[in-house]
N, C-alpha and C positions, 0 to 999 in steps of 0.2 A: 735699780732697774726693776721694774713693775710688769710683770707677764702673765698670760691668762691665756686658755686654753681657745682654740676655736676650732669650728666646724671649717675645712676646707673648701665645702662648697657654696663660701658665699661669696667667690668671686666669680669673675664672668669670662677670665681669660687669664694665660701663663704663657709665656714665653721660653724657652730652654735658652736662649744666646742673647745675649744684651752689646749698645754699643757703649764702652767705657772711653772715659777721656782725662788724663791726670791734666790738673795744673801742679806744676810747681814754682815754689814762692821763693825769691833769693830778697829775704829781707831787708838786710843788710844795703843791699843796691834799689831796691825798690822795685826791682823786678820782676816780672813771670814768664812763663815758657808752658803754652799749653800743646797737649798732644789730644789725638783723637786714636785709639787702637784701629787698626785696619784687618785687626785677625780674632777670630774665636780665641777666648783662650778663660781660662776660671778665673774668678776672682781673686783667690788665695797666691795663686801664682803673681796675677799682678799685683797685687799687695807685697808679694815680696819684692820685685821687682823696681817699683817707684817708694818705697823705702829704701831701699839697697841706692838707687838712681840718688836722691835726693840729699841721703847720707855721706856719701860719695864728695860730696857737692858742697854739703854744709846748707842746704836747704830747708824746706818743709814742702810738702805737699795737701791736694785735694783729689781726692777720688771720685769720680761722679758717673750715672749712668744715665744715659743721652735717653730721656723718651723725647714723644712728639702727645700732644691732643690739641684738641681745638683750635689755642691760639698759638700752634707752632712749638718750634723744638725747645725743649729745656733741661734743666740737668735735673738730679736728684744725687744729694751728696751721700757717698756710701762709708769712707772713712779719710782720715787727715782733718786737717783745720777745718775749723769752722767759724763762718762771718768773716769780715774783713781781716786778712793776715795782715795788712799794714798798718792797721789800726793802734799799735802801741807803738812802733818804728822812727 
């Protein structure tokens, strides 16, 4: 991991509350099961939570926070798999 110091103010905007959305991956079956949060809540929290959820389960998951620009809504993945989870299956 490679990290460097910055000036805070070189961006142009911050938000306090993001919309998050897990997928979860049941590999095994080929399936998923996406959710969209309907509530405030930290990230840490739901990071325990869709672990806890997924583990449960025998699953894996993806973490993502919902932005929007120009050409519409898209995720931005914050923690769990990454790229195709079917891809080795």
């Amino acid at each position: 991991m490679h990290i460097r110091l910055i000036d805070p103010r070189d961006t142009a905007w911050e938000q306090d509350h993001a919309t998050f959305r897990v997928h979860f991956w049941d590999v095994p079956a080929k399936s998923s099961y996406e959710y969209e949060v309907l509530e405030e809540v930290d990230a840490d929290v739901l990071l325990t939570w869709a672990e806890e959820y997924a583990t449960e389960r025998g699953w894996t998951y993806t973490l993502y926070a919902v932005v929007t620009d120009a050409s519409g809504p898209g995720l931005i993945r914050l923690a769990g798999v990454s790229g195709d989870p079917f891809g080795n299956a």
